[in-house]
N, CA, C and O atoms as a DFTB+ gen file, in Angstrom:
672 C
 N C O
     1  1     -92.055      27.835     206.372
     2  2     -91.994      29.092     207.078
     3  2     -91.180      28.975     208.353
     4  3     -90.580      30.008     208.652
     5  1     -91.026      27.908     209.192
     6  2     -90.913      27.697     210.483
     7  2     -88.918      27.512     210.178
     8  3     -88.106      27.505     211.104
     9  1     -88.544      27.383     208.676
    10  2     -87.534      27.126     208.546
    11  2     -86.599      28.460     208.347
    12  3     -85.431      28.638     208.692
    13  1     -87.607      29.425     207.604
    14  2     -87.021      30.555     207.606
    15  2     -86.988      31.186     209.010
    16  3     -86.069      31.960     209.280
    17  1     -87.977      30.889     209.956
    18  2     -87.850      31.414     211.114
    19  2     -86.252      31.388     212.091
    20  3     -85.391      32.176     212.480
    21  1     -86.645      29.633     212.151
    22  2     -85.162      29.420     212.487
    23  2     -83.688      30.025     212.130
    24  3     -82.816      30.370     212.927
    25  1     -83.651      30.062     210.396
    26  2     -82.809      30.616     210.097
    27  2     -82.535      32.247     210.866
    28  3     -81.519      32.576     211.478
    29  1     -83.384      32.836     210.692
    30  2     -83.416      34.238     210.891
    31  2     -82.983      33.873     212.106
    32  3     -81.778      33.641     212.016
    33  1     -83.338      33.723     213.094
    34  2     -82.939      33.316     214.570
    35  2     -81.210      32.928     214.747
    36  3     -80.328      33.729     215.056
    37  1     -81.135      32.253     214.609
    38  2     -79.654      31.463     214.033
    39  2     -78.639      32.728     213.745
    40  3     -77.579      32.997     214.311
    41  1     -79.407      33.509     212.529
    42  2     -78.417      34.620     212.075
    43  2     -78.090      35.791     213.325
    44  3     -77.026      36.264     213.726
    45  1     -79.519      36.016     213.733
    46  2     -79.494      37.244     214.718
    47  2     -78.280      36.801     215.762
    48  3     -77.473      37.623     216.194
    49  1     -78.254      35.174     216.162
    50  2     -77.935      34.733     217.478
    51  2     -76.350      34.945     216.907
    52  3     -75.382      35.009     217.665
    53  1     -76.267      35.040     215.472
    54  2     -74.536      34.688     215.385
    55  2     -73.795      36.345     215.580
    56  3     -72.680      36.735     215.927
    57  1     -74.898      36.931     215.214
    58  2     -74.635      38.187     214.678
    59  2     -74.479      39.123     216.117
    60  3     -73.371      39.509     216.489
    61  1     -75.377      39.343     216.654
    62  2     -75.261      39.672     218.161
    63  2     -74.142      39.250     219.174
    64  3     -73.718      40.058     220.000
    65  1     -73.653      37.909     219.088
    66  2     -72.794      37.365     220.262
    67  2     -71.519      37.317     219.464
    68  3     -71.404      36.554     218.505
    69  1     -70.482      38.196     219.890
    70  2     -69.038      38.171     219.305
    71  2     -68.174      37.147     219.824
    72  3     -67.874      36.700     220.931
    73  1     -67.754      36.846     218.072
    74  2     -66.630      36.243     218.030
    75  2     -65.706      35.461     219.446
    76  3     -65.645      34.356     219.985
    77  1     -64.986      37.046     219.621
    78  2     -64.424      36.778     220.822
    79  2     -64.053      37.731     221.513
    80  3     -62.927      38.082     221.159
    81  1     -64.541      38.458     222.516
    82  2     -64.241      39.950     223.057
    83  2     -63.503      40.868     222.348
    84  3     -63.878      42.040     222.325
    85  1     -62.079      40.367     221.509
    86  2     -61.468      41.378     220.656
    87  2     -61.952      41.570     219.575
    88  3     -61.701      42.681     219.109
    89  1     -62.856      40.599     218.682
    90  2     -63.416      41.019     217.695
    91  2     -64.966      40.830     217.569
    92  3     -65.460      39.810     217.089
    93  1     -65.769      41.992     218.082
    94  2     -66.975      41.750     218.345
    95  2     -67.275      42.081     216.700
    96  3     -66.248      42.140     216.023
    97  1     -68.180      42.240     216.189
    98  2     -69.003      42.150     214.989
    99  2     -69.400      43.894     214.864
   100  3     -69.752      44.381     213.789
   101  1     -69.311      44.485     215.787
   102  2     -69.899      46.032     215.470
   103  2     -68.790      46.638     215.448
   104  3     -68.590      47.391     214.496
   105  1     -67.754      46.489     216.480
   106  2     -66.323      47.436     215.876
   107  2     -65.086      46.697     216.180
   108  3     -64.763      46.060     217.183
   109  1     -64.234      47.027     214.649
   110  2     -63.237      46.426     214.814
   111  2     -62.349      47.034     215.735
   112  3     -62.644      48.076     216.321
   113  1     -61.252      46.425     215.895
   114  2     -60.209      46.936     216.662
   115  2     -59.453      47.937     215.535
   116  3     -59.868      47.949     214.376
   117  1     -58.392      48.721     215.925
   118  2     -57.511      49.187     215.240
   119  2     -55.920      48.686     214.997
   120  3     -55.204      48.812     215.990
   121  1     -55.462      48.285     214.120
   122  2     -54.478      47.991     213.750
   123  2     -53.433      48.525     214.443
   124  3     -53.806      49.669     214.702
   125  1     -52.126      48.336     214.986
   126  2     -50.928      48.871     215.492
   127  2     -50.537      49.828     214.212
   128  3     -50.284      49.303     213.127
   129  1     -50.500      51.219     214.381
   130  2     -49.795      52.308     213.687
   131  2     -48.796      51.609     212.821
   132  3     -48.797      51.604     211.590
   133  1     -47.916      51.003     213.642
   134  2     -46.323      51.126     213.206
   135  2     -46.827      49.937     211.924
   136  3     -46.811      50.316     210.753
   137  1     -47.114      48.991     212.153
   138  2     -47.673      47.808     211.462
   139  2     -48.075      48.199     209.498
   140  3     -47.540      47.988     208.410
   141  1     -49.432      48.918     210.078
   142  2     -49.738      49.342     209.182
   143  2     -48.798      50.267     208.416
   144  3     -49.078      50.419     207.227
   145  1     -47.636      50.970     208.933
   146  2     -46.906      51.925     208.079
   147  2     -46.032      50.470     207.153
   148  3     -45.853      50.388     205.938
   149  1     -45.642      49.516     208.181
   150  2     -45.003      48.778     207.649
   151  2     -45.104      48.228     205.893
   152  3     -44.363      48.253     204.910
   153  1     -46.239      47.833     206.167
   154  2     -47.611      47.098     205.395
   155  2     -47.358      48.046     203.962
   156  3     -47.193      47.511     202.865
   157  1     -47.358      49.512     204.161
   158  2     -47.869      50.294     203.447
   159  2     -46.378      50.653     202.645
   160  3     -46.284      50.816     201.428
   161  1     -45.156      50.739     203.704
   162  2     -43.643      50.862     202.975
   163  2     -43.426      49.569     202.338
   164  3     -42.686      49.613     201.355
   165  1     -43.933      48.331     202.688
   166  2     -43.652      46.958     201.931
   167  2     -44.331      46.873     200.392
   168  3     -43.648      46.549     199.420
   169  1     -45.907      47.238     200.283
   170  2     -46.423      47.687     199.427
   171  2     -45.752      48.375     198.437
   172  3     -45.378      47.857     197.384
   173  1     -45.599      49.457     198.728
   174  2     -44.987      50.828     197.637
   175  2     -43.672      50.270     197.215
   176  3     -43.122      50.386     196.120
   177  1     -43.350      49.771     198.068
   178  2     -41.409      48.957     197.680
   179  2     -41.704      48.143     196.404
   180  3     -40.924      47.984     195.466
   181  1     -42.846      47.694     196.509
   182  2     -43.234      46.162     195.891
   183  2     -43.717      47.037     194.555
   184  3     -42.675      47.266     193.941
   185  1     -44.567      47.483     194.011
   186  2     -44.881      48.368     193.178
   187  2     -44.166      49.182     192.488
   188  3     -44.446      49.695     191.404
   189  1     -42.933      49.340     193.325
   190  2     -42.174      50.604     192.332
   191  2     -40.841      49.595     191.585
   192  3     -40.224      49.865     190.554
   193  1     -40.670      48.424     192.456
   194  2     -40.159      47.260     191.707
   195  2     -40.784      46.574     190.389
   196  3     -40.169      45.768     189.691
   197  1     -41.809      46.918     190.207
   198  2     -42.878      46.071     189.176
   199  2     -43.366      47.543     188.309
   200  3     -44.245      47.500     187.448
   201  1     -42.870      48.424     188.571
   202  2     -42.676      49.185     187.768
   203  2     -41.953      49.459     186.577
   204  3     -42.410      49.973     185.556
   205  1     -40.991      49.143     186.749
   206  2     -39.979      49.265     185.706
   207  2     -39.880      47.997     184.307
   208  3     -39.487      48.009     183.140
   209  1     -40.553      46.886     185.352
   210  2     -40.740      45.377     184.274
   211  2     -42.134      45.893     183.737
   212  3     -42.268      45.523     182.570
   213  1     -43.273      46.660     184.212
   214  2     -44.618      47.182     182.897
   215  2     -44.443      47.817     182.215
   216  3     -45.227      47.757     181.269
   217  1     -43.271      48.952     182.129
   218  2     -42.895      49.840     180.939
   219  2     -41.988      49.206     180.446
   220  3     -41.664      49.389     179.273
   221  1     -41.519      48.524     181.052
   222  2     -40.654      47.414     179.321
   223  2     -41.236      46.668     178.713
   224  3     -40.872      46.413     177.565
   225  1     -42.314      46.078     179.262
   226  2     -43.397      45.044     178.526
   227  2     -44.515      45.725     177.838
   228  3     -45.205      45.346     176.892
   229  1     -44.534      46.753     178.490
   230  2     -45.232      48.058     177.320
   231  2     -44.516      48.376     176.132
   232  3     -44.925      48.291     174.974
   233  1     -43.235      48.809     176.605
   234  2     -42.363      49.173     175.219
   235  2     -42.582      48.459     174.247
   236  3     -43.111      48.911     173.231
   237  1     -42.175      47.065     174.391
   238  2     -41.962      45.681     173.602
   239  2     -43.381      45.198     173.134
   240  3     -43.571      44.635     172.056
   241  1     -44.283      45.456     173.990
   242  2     -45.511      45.021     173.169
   243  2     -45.606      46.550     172.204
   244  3     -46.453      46.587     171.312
   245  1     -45.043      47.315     172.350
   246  2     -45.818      48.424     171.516
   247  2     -44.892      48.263     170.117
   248  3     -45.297      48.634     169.015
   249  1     -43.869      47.782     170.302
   250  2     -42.484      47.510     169.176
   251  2     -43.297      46.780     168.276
   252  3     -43.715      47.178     167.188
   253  1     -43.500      45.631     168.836
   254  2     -44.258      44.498     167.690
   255  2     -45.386      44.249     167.787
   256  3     -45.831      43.107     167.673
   257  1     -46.347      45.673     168.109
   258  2     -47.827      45.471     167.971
   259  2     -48.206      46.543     166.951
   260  3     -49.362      46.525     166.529
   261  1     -47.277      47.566     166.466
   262  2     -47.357      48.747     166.126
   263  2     -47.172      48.320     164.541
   264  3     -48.151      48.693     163.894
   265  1     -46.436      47.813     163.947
   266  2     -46.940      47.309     162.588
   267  2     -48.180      46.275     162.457
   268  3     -48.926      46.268     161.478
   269  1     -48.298      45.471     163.475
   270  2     -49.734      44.848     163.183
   271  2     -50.897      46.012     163.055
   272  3     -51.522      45.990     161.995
   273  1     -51.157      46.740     163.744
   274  2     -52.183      47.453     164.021
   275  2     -52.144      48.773     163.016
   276  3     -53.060      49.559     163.256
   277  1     -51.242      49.176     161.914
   278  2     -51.192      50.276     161.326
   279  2     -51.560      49.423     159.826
   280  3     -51.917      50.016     158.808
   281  1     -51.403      48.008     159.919
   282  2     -51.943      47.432     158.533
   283  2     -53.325      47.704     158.392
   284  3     -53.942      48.281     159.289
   285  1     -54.021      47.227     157.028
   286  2     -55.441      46.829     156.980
   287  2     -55.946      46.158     157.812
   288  3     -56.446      46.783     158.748
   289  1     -56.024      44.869     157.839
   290  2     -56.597      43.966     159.141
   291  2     -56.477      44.752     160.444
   292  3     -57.517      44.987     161.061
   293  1     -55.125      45.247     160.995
   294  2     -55.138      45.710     162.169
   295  2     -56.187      47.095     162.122
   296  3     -56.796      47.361     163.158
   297  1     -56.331      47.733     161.227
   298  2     -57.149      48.623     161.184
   299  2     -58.593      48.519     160.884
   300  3     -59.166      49.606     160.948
   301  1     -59.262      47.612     160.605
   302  2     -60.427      46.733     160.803
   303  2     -60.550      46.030     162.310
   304  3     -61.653      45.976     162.852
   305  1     -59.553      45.581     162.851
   306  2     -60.156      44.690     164.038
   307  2     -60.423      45.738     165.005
   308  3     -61.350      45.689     165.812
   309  1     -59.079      47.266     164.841
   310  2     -59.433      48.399     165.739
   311  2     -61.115      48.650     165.870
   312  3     -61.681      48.499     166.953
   313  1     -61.763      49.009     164.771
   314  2     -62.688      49.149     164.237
   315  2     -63.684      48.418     164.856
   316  3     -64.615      49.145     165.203
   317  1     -63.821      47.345     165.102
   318  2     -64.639      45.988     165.612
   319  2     -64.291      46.239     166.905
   320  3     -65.268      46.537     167.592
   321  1     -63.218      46.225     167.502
   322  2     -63.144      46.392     168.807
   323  2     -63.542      47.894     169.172
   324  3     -63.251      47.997     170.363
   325  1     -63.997      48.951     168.788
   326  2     -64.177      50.449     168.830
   327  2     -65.855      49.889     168.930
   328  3     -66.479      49.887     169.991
   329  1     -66.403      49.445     167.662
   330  2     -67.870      49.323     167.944
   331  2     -68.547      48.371     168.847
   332  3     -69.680      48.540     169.296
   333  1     -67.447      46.920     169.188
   334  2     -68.059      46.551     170.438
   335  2     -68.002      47.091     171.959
   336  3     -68.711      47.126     172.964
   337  1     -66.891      47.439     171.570
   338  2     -66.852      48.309     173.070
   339  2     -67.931      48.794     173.294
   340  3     -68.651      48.333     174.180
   341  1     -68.477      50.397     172.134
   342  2     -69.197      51.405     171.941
   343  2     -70.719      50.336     172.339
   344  3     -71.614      51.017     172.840
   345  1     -70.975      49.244     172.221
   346  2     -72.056      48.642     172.059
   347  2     -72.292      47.828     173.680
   348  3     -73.417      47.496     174.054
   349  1     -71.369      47.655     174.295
   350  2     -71.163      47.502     175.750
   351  2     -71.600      48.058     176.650
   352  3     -72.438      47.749     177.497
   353  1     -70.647      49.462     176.356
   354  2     -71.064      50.571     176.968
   355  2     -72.664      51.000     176.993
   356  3     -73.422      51.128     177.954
   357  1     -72.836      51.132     175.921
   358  2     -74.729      51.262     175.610
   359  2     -75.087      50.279     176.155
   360  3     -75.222      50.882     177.220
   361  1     -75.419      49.123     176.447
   362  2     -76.234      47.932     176.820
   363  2     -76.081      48.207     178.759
   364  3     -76.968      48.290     179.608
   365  1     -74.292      48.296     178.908
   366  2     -74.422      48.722     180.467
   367  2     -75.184      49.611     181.112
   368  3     -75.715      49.539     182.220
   369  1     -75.181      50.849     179.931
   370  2     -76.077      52.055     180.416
   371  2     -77.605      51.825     180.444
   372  3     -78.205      52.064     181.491
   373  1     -78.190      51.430     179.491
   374  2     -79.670      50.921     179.282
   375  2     -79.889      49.851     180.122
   376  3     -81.066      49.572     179.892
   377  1     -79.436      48.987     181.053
   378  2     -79.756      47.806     181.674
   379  2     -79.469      48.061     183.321
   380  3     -79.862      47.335     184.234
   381  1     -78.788      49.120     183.423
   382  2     -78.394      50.029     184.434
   383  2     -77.305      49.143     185.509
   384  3     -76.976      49.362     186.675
   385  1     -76.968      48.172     184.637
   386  2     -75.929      47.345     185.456
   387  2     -74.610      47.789     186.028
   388  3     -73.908      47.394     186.958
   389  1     -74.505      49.014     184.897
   390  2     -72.951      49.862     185.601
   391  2     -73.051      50.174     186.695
   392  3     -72.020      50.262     187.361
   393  1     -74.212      50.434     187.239
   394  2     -74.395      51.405     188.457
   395  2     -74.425      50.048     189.236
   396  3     -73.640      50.143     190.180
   397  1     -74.838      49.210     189.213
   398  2     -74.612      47.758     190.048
   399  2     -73.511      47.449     190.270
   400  3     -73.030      47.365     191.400
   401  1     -72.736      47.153     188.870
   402  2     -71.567      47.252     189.329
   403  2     -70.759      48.006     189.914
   404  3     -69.681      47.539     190.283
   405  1     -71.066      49.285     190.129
   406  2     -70.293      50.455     190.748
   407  2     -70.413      50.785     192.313
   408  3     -69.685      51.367     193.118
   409  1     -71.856      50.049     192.389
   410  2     -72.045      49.400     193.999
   411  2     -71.423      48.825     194.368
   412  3     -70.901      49.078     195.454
   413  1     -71.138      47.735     193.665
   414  2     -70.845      46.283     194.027
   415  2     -68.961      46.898     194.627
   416  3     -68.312      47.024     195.666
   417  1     -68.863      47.036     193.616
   418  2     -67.462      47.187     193.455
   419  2     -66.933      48.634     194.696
   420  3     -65.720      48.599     194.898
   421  1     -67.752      49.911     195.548
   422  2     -67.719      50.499     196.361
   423  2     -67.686      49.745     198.109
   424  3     -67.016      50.026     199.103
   425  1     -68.990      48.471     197.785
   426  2     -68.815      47.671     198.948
   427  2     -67.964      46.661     198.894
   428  3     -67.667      46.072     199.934
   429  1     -67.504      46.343     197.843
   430  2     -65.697      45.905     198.094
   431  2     -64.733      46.229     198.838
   432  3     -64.063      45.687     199.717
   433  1     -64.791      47.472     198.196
   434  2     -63.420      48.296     198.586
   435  2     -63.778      48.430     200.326
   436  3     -62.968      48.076     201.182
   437  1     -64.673      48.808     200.532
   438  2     -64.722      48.617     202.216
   439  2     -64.917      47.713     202.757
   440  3     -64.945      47.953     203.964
   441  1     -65.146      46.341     202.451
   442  2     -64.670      45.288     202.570
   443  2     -63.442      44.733     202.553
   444  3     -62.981      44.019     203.443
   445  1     -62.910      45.049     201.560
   446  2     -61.846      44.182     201.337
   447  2     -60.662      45.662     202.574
   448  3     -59.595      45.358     203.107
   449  1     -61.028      46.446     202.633
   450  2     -60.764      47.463     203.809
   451  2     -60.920      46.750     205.044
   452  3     -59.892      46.639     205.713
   453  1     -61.869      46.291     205.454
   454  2     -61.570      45.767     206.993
   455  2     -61.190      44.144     206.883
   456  3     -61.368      43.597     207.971
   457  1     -61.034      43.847     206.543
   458  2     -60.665      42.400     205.636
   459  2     -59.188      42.585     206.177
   460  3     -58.914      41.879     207.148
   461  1     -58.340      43.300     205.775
   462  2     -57.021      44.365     205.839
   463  2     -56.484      44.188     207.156
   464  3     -55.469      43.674     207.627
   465  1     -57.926      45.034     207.786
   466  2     -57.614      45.497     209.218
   467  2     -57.594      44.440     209.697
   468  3     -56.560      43.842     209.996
   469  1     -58.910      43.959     209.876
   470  2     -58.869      42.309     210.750
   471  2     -57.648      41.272     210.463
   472  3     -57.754      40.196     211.052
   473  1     -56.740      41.412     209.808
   474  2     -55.980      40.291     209.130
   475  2     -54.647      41.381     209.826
   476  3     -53.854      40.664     210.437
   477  1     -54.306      42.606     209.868
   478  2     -53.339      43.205     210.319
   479  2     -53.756      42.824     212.062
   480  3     -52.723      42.420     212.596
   481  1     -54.568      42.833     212.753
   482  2     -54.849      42.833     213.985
   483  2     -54.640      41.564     214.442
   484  3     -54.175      41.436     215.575
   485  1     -54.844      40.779     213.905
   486  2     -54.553      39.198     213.894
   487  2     -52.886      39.012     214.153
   488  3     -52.209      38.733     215.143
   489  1     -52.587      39.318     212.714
   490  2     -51.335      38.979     212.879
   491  2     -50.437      40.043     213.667
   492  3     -49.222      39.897     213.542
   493  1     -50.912      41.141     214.498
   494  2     -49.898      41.959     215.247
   495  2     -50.025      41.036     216.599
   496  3     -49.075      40.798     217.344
   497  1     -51.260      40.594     216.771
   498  2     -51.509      40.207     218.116
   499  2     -51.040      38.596     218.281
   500  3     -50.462      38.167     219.280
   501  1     -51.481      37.618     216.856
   502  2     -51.255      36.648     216.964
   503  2     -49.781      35.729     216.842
   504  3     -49.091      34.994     217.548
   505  1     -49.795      36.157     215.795
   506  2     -48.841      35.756     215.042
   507  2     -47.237      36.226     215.275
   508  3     -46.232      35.517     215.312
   509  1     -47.404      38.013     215.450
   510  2     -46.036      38.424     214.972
   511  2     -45.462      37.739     216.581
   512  3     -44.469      37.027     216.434
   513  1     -45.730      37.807     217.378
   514  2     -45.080      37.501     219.061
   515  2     -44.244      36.120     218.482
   516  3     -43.106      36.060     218.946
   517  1     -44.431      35.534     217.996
   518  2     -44.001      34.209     217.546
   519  2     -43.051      33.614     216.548
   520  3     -42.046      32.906     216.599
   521  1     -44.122      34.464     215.180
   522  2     -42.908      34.383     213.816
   523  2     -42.801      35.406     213.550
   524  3     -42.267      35.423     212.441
   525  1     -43.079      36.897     214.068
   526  2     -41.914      37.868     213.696
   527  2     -40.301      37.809     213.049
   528  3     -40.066      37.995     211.855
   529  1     -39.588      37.607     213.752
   530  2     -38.082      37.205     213.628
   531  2     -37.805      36.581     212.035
   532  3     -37.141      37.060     211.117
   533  1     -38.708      35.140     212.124
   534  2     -38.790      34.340     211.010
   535  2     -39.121      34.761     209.750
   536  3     -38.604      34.345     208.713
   537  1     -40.413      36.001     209.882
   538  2     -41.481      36.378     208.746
   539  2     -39.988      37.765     208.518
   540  3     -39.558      37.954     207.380
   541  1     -39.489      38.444     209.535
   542  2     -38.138      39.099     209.224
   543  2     -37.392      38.935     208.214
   544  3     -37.421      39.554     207.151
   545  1     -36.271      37.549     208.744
   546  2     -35.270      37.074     208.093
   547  2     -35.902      37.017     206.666
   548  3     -35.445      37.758     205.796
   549  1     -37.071      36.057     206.355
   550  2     -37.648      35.859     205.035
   551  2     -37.930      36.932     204.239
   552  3     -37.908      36.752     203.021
   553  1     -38.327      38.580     204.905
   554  2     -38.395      39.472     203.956
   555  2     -36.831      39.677     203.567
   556  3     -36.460      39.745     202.395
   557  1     -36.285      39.734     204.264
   558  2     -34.482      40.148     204.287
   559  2     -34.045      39.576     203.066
   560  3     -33.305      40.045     202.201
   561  1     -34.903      37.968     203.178
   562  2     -33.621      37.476     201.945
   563  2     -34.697      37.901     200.739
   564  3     -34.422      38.567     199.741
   565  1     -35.845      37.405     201.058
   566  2     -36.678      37.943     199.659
   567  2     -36.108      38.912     198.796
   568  3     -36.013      38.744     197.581
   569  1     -35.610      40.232     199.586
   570  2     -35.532      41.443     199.177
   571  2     -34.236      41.426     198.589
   572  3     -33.958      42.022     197.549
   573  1     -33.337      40.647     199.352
   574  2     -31.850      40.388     198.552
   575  2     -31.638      39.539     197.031
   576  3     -30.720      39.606     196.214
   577  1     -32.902      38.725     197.043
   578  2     -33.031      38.246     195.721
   579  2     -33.967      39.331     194.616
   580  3     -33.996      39.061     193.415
   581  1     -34.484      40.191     195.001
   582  2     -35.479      40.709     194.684
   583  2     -34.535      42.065     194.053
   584  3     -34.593      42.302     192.847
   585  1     -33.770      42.820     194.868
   586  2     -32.275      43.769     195.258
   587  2     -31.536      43.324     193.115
   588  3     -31.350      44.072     192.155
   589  1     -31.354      41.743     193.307
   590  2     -30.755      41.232     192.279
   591  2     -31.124      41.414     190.961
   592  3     -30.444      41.799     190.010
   593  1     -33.108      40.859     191.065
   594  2     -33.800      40.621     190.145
   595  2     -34.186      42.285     189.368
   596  3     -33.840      42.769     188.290
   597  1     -34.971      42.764     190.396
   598  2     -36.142      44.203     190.256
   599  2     -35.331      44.793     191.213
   600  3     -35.544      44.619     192.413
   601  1     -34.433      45.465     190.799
   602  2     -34.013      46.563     191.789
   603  2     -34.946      48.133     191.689
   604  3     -35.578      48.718     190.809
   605  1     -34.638      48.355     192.982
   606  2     -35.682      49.395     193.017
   607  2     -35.110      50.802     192.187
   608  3     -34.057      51.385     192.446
   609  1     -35.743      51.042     191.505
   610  2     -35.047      52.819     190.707
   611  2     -34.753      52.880     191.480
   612  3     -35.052      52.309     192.528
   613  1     -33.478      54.198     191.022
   614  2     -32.838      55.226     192.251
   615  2     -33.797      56.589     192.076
   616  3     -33.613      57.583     192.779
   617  1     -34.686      56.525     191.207
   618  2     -35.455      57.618     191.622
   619  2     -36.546      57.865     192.849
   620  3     -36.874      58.846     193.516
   621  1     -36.817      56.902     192.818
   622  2     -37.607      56.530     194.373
   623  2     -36.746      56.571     195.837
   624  3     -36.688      57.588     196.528
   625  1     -36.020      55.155     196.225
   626  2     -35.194      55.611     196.835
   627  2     -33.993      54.547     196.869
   628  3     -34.156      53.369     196.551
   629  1     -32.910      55.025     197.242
   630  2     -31.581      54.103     196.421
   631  2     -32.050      52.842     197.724
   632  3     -32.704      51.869     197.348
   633  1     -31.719      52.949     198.987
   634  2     -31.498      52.112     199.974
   635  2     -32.667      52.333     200.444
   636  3     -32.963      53.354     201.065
   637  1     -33.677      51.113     200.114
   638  2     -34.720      50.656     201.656
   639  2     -34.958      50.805     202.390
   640  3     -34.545      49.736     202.840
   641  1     -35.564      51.490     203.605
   642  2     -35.303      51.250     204.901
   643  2     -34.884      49.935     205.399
   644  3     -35.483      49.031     204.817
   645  1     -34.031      49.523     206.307
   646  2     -34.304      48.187     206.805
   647  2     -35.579      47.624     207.758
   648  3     -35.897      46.435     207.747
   649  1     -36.368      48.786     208.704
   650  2     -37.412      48.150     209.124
   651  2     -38.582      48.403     208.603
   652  3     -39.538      48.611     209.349
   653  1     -38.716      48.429     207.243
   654  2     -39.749      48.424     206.758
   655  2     -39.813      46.920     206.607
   656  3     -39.432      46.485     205.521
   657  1     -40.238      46.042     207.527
   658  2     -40.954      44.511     207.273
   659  2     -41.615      44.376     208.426
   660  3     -41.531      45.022     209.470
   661  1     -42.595      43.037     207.982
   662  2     -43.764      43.103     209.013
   663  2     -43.023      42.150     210.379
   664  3     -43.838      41.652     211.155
   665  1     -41.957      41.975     210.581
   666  2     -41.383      40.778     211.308
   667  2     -41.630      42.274     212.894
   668  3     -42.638      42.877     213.264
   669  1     -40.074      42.328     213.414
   670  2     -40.414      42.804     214.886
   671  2     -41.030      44.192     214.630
   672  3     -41.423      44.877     215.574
């Protein structure tokens, strides 16, 4: 008992006394605006590049998956995979684990949300003063190999911004 005490003690003591004045435990700081837009134009850049390589690997799997799956066998395993699914689904619902998981997976997302923030606040304050320039140049060339590889549609947008990177 005297061990759980301690513990509990221990936790309160970590939990109460912050970190370090900028990141106390009850509220985070807020991220630099510009940062986060950055973050968010680097993102979408990155995505609409990896766009164009999932609908070709869609196409191509659908080319030579589309006679497997219109045979007999392929139309039996559909079948097997239709009733296990169907049998999943029922067991999730009756065991009420979906809804666990649907917790679980809600306190993620706001987790892995300030997770984000704290890691953008870090590196505006810590980091960028230092390797900005560096973490720069490296998106620059990334993007010039990247420009080569996955160019971005022109339906999105032909030319990049250039300061969309997390450097200055």
């Amino acid at each position: 008992m005297s061990m759980k005490l301690a513990l509990l003690l221990a936790l309160q003591v970590c939990v109460s006394l912050p970190v370090d004045a900028h990141f106390s435990l009850g509220k985070l700081p807020k991220p630099d605006p510009e940062l986060e837009k950055k973050q968010i134009e680097l993102l979408t850049e990155l995505l609409q590049r990896l766009e164009p390589g999932f609908k070709l690997l869609e196409d191509t799997l659908e080319l030579y998956l589309t006679p497997v799956t219109e045979s007999h066998l392929g139309q039996e395993a559909r079948k097997l995979m239709e009733n296990l699914t169907k049998l999943g689904e029922d067991l999730l619902a009756e065991t009420g684990v979906r809804d666990y998981i649907l917790v679980m997976a809600i306190q993620s997302m706001f987790l892995l949300e300030k997770v984000d923030q704290v890691a953008l606040v870090v590196y505006g304050d810590y980091i960028r003063p230092w390797a900005g320039p560096y973490i720069e140049q490296s998106i620059g060339k990334i993007r010039t190999v990247l420009d080569t590889v996955m160019p971005v549609p022109e339906q999105y947008h032909p030319n990049p911004s250039p300061s969309a990177s997390l450097g200055n």
